[in-house]
Backbone bond lengths (Angstrom), bond angles and torsions (degrees), N, CA, C in turn:
res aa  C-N    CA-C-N  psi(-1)  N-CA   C-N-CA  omega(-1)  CA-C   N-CA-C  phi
1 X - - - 1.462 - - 1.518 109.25 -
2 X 1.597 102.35 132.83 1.865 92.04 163.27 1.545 116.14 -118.41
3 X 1.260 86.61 134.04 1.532 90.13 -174.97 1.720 126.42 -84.84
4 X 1.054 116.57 129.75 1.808 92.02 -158.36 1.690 90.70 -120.67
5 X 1.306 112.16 107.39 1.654 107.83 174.65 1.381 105.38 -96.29
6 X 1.465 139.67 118.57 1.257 144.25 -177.35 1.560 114.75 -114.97
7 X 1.446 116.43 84.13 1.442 125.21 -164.37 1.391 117.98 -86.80
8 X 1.168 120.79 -132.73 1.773 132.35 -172.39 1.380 110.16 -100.27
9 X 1.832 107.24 -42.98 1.432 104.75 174.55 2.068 103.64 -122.75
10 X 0.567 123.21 -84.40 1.785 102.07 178.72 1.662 112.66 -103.57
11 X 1.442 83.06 -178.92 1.486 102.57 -168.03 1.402 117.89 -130.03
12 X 1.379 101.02 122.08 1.264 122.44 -143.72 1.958 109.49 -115.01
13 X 1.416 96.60 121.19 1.671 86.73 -179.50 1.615 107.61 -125.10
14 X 1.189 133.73 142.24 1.621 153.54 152.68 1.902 118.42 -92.29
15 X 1.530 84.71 106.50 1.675 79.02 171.30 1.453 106.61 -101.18
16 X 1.859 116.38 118.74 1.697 111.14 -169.67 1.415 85.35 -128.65
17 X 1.561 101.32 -176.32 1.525 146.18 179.67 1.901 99.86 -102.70
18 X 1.015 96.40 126.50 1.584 103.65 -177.85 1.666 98.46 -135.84
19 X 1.117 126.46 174.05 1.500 125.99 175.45 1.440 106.12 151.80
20 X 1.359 136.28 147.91 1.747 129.07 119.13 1.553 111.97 4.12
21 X 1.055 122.59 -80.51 1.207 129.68 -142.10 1.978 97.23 -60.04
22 X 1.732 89.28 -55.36 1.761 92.58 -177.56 1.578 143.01 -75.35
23 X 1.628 87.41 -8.36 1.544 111.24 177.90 1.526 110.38 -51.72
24 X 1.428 132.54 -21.69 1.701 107.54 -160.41 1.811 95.28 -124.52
25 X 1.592 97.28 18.86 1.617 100.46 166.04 1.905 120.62 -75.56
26 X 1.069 111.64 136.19 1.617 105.03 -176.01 1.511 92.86 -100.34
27 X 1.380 140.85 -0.28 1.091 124.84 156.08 1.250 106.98 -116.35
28 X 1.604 116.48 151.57 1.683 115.63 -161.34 1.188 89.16 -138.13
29 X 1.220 148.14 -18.08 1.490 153.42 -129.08 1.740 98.00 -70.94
30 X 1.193 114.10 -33.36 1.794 127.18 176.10 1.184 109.66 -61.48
31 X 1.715 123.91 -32.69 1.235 120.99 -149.97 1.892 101.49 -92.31
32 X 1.626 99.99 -7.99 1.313 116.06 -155.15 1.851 95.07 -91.53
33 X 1.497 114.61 116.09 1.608 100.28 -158.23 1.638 84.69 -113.75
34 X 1.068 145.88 -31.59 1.144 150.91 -158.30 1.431 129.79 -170.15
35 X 1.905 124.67 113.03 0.865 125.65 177.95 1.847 117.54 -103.66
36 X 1.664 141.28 144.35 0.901 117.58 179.96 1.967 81.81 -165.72
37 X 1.241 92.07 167.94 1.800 103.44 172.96 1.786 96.19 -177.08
38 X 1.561 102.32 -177.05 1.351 132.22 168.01 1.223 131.27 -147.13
39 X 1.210 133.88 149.19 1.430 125.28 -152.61 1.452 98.45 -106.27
40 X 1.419 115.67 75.50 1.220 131.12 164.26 1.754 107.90 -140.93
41 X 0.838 105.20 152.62 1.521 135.62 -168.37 1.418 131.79 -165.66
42 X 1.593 106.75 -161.85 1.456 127.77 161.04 1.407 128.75 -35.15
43 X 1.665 108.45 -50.30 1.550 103.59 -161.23 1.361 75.32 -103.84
44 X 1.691 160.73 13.76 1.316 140.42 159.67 1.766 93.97 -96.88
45 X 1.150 132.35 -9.97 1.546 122.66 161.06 1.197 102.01 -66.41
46 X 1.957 123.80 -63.64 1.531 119.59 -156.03 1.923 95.84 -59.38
47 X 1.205 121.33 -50.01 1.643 123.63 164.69 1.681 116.00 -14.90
48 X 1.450 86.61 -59.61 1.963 89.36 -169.94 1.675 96.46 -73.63
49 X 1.346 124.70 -36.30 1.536 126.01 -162.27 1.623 92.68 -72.81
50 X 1.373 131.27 -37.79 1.520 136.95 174.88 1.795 104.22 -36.71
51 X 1.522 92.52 -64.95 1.845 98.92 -156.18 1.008 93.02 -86.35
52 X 1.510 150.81 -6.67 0.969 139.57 -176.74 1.875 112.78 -89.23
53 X 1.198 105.35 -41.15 1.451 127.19 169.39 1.210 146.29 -75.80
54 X 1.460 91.99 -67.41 1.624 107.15 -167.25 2.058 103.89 -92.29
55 X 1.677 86.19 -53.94 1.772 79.28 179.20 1.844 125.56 -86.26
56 X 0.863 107.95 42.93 1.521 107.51 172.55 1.652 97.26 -112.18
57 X 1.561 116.58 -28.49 1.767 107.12 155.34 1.125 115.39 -69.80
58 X 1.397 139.55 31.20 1.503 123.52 -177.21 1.964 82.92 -146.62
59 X 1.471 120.65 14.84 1.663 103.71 -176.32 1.433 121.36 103.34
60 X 1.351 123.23 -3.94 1.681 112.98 177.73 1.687 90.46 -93.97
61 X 1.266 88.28 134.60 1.282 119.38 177.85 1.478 110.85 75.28
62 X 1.260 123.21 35.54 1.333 130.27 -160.78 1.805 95.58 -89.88
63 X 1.146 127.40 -154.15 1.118 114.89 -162.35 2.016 90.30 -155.75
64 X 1.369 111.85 127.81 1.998 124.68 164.07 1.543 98.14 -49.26
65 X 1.782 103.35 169.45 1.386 110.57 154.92 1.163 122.12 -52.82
66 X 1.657 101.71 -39.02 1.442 118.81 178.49 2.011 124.34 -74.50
67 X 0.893 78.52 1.88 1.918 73.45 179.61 1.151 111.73 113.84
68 X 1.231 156.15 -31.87 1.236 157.09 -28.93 2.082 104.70 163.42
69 X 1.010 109.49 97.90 1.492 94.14 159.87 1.575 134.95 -44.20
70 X 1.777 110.72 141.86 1.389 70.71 -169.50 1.831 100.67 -104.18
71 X 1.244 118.97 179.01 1.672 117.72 174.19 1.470 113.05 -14.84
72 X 1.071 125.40 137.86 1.308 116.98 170.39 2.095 100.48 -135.81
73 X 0.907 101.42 14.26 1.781 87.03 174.00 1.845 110.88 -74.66
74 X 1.228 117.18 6.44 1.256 122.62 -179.30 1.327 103.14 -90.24
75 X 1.477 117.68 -57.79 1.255 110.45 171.21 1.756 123.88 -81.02
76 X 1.089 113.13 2.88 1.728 107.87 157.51 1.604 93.23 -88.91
77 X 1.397 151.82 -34.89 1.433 118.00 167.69 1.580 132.15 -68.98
78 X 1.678 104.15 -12.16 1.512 113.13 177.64 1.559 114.35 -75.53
79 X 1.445 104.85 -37.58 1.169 103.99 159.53 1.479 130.67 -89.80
80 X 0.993 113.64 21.17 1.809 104.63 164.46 1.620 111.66 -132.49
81 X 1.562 102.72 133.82 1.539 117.42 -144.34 1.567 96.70 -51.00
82 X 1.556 127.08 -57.19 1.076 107.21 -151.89 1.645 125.90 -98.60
83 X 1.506 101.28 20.92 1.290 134.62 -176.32 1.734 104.75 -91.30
84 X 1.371 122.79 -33.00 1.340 136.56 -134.77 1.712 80.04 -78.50
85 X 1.153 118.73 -64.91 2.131 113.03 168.32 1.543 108.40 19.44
86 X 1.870 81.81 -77.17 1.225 121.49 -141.91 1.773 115.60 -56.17
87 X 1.098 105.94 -42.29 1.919 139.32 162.72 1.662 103.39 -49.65
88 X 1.038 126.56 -10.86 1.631 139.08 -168.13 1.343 114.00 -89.27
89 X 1.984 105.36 -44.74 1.381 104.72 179.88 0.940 132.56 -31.80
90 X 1.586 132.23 155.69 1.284 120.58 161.48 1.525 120.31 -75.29
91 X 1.242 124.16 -3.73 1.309 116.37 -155.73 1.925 92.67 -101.65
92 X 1.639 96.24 -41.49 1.595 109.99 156.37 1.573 115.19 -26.44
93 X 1.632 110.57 -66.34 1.324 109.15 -161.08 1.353 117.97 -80.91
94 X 1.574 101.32 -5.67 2.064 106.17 -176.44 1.971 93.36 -87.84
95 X 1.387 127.48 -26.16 1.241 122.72 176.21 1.185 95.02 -71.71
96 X 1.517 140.41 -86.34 1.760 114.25 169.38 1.100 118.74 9.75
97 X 1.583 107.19 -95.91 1.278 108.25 -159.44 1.686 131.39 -46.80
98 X 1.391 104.78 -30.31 1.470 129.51 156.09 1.630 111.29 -32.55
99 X 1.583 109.75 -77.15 1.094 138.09 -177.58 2.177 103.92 -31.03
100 X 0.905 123.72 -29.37 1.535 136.14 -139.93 2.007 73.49 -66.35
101 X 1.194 142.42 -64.37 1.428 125.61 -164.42 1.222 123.53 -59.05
102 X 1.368 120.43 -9.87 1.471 143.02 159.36 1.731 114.09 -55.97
103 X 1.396 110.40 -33.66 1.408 112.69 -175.88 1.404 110.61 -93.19
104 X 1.530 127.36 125.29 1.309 114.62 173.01 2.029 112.24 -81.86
105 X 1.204 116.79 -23.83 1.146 113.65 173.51 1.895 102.37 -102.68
106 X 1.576 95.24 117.82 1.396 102.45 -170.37 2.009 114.85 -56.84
107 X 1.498 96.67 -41.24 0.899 98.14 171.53 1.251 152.35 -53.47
108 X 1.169 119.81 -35.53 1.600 134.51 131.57 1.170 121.20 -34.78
109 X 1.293 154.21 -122.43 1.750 120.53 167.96 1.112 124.02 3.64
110 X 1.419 130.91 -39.17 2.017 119.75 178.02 2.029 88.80 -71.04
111 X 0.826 94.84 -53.49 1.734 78.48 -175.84 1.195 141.44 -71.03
112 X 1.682 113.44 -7.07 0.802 132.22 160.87 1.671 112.30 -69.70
113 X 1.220 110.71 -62.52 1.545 121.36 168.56 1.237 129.62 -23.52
114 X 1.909 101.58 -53.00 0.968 115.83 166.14 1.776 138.14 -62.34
115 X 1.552 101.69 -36.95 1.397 112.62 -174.64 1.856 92.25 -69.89
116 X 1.086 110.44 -46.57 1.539 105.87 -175.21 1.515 105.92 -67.93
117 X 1.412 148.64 -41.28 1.544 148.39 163.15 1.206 111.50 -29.42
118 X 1.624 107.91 -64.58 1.853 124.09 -178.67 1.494 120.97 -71.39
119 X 1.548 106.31 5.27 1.715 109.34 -160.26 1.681 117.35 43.20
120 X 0.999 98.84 61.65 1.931 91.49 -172.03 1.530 101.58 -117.95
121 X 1.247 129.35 52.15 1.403 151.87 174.84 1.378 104.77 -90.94
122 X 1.522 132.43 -62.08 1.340 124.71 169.92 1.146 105.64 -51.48
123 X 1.271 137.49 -78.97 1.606 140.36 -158.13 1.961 106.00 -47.70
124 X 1.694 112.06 -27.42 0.993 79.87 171.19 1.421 134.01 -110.37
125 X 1.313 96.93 35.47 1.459 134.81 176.21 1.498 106.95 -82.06
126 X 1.419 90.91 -37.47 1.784 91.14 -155.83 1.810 87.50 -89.37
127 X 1.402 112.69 -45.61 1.864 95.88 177.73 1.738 104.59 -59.43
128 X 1.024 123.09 -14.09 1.898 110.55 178.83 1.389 88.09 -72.13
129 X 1.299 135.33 -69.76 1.634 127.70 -176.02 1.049 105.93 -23.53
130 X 1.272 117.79 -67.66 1.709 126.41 -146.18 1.656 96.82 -66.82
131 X 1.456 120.77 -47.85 1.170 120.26 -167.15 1.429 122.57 -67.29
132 X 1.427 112.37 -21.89 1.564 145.29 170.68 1.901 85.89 -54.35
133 X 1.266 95.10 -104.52 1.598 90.07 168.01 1.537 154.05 -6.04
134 X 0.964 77.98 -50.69 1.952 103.80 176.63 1.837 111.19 -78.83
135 X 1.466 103.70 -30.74 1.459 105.59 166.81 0.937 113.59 -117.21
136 X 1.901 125.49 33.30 1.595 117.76 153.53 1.523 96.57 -102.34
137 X 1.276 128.46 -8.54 1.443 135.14 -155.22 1.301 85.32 -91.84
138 X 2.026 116.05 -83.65 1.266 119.56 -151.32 1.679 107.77 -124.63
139 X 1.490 113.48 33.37 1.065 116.36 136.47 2.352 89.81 96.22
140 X 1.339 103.29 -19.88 1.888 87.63 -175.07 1.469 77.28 -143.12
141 X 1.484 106.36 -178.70 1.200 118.86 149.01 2.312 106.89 -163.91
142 X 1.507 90.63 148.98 1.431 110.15 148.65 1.572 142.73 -57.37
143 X 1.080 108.68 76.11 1.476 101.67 174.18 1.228 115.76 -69.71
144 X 1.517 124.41 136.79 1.403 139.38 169.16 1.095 115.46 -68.76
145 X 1.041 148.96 -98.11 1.500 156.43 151.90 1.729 108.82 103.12
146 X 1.653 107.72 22.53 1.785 107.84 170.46 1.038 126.77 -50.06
147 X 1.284 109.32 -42.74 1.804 127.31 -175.68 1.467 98.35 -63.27
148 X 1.159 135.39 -11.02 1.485 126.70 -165.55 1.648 89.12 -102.57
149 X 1.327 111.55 -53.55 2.066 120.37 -160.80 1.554 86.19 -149.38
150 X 1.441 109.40 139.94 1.251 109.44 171.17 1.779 99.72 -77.29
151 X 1.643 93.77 152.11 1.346 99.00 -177.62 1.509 123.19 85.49
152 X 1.253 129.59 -28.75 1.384 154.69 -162.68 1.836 111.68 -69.46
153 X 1.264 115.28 104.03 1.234 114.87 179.10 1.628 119.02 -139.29
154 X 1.540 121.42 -175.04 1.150 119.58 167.82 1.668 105.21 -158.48
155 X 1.478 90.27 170.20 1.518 89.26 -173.33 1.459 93.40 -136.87
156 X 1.363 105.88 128.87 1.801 126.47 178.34 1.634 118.15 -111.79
157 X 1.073 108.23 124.80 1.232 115.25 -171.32 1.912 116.10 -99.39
158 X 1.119 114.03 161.40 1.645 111.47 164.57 1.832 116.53 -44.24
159 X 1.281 104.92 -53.81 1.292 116.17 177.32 1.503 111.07 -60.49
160 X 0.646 150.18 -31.16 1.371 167.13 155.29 1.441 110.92 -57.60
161 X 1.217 115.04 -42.67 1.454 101.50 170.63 1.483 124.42 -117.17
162 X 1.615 116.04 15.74 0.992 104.20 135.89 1.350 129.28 -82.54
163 X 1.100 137.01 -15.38 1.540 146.79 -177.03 1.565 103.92 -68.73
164 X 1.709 115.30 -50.67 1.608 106.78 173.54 1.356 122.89 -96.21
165 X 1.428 111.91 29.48 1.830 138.18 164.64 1.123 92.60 -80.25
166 X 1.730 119.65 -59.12 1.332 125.64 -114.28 1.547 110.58 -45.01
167 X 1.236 124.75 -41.52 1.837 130.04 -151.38 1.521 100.96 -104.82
168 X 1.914 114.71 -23.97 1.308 81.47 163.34 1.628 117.92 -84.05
169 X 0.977 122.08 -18.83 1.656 122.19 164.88 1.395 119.34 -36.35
170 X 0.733 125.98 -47.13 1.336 157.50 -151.61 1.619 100.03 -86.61
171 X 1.289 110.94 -72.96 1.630 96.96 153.97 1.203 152.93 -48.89
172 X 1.507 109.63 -42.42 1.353 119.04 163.70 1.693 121.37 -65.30
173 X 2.002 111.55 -19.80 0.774 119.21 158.01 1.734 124.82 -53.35
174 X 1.063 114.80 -73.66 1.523 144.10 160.52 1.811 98.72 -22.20
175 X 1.181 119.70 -32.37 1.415 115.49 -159.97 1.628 100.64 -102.14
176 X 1.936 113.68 -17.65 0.948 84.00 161.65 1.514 125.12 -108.49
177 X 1.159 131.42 15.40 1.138 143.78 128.09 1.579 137.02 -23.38
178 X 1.363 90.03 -41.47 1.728 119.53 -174.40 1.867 106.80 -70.60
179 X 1.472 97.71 -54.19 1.103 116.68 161.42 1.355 118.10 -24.93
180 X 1.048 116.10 -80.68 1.688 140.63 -154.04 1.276 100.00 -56.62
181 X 1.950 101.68 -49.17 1.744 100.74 178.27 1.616 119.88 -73.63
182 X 1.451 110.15 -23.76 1.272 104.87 161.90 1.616 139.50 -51.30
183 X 1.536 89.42 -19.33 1.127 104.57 174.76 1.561 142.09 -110.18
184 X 1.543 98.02 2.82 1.445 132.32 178.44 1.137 115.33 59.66
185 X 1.446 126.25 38.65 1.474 136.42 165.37 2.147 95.86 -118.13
186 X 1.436 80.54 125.12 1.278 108.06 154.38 1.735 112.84 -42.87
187 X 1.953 101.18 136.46 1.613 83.86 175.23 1.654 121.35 -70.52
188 X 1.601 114.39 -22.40 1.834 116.27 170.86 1.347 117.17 -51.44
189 X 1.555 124.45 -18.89 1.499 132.59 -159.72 1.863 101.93 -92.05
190 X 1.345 107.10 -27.81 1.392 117.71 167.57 1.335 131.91 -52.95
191 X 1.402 117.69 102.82 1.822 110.17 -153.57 1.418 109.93 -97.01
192 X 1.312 134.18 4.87 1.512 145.82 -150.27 1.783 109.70 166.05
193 X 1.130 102.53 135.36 1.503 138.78 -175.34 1.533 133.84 -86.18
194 X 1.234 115.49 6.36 1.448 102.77 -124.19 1.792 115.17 -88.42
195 X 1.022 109.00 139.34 1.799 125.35 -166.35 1.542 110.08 -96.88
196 X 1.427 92.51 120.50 1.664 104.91 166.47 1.304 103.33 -138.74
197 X 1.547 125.91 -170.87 1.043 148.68 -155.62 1.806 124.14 44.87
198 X 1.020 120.77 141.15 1.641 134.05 164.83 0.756 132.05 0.44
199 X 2.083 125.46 -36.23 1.176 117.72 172.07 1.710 117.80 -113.35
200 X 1.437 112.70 41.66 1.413 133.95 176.34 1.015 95.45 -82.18
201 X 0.909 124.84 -31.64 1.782 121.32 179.61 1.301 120.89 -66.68
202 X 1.204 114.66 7.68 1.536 119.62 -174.29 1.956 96.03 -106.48
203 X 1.079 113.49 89.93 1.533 121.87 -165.86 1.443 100.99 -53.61
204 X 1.423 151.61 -74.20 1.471 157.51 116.02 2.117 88.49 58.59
205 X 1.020 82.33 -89.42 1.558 109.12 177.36 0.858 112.30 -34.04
206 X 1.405 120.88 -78.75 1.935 136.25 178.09 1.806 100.87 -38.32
207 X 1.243 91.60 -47.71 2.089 75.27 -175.32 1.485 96.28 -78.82
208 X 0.753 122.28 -33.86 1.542 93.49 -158.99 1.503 129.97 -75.21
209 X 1.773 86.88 -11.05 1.573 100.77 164.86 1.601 111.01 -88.51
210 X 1.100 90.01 -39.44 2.454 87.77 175.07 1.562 95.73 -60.11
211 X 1.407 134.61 -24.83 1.584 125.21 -168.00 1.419 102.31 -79.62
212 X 1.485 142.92 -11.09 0.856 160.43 161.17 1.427 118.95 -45.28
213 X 1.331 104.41 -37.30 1.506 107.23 -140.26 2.156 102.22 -150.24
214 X 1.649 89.00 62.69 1.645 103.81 -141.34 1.690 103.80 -65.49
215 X 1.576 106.99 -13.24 1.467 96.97 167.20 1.421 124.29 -99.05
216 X 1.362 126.36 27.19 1.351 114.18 -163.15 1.257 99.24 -115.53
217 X 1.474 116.45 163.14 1.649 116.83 173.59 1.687 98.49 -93.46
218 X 1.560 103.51 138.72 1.607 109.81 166.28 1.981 94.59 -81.23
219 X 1.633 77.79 139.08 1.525 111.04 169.85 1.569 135.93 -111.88
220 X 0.810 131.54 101.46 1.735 127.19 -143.27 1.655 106.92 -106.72
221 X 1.533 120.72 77.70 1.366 105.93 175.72 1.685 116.35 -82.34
222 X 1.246 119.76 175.14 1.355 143.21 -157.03 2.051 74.09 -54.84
223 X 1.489 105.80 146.40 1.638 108.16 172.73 1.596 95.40 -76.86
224 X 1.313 118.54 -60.16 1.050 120.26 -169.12 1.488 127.94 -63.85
225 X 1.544 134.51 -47.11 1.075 118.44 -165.53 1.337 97.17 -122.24
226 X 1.403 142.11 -4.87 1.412 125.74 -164.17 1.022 102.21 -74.18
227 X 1.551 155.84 7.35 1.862 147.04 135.67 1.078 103.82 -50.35
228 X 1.703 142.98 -64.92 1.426 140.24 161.59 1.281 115.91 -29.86
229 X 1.524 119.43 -66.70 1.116 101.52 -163.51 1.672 123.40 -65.64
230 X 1.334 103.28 -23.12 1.636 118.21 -173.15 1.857 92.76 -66.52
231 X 1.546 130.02 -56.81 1.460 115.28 167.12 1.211 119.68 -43.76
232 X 1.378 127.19 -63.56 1.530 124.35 171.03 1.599 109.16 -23.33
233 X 1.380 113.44 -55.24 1.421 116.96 -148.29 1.763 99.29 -66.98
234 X 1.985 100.61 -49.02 1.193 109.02 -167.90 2.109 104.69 -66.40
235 X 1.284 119.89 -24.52 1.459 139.05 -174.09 1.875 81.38 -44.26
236 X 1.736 108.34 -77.35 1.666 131.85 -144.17 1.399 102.45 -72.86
237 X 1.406 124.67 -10.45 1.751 139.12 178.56 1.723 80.04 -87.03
238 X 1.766 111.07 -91.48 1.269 90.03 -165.33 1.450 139.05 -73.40
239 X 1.157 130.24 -0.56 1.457 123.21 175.70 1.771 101.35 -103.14
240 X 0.882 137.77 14.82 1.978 130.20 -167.81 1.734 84.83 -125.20
């Protein structure tokens, strides 16, 4: 079985031995054939759903008088969570403001200006989440984006976010692949799949790792707690 937990910050896979036979062992350490992950996830999805979405209305990827992209390391720190602080400075926001002849559409810089004035870098972190969500559920979603311009929105589609998935997929794909060979089982020899953690919910994902692995059954534990409960379980085996 491989187990593929795909959380908030990486993604983590176990290729083990499961069965009858091995269940009432308190040591498993044999059964454990291969460990491997990558530190991609959740908040590097809401990341790609950021630049892909929300900040190209505020100027990333905006365009000089001259033709010309303009800087964008401002908005790769607006969009990454624990960078977002950092975009706050004051010394940050007087280079902004500088920046404004760099933009051929003025407006883009005022919103940029603005999201950094109001600190509204988390929040628009937190609508990239939500919107991530909203089009693994029902396929589009509404971005709000008032707090930035009154009135100010967008609309994101599936197609759209698989396209600014695409490469981290692709890795986390690759990793579970990586796995399997780490472990010198063929991916056909793989009899079960099975998915936990938070960002299983991103369906896109889920196949493309079960497409991997064309004989196995996908297995769907609880996103949220079936890592807990599996310690609990292993806790009351070994200490009772």
């Amino acid at each position: 079985m491989l187990v593929a937990d795909i959380g908030g910050g990486t993604s983590d896979f176990s290729l083990v031995r499961v069965g009858p036979q091995r269940r009432a062992a308190t040591d498993r350490r044999t059964d454990i054939l291969a460990n491997h992950g990558v530190h991609i996830a959740g908040t590097d999805f809401d990341r790609a759903v950021n630049l892909a979405a929300i900040l190209p209305l505020a100027g990333y990827r905006s365009k000089t008088p001259e033709g010309r992209e303009v800087p964008a390391s401002i908005y790769f720190d607006l969009a990454t969570w624990h960078l977002i602080n950092t975009t706050y400075a004051p010394a940050r926001v007087v280079e902004i403001r500088r920046m404004r002849p760099m933009y051929a559409d003025g407006r883009m810089h005022a919103r940029l200006l603005g999201i950094l004035r109001h600190r509204l870098g988390h929040q628009l972190a937190a609508r990239a989440e939500q919107a991530k969500i909203a089009v693994a559920e029902h396929g589009s979603a509404r971005v709000d984006l008032g707090a930035v311009e009154t009135r100010l929105a967008v609309a994101f589609d599936a197609d759209q976010q698989n396209t600014a998935l695409a490469a981290n997929l692709e890795r986390i794909v690759a990793a579970a692949r990586e796995t399997a060979h780490r472990a010198q089982i063929s991916q056909a020899q793989v009899q079960a799949v099975y998915f936990t953690g938070g960002s299983t919910g991103l369906l896109p994902l889920v196949e493309r790792i079960a497409a991997q692995f064309p004989q196995a059954d996908a297995v769907h534990g609880n996103r949220f707690t079936s890592v807990v409960s599996g310690l609990a379980l292993a806790a009351q085996r070994r200490f009772t």
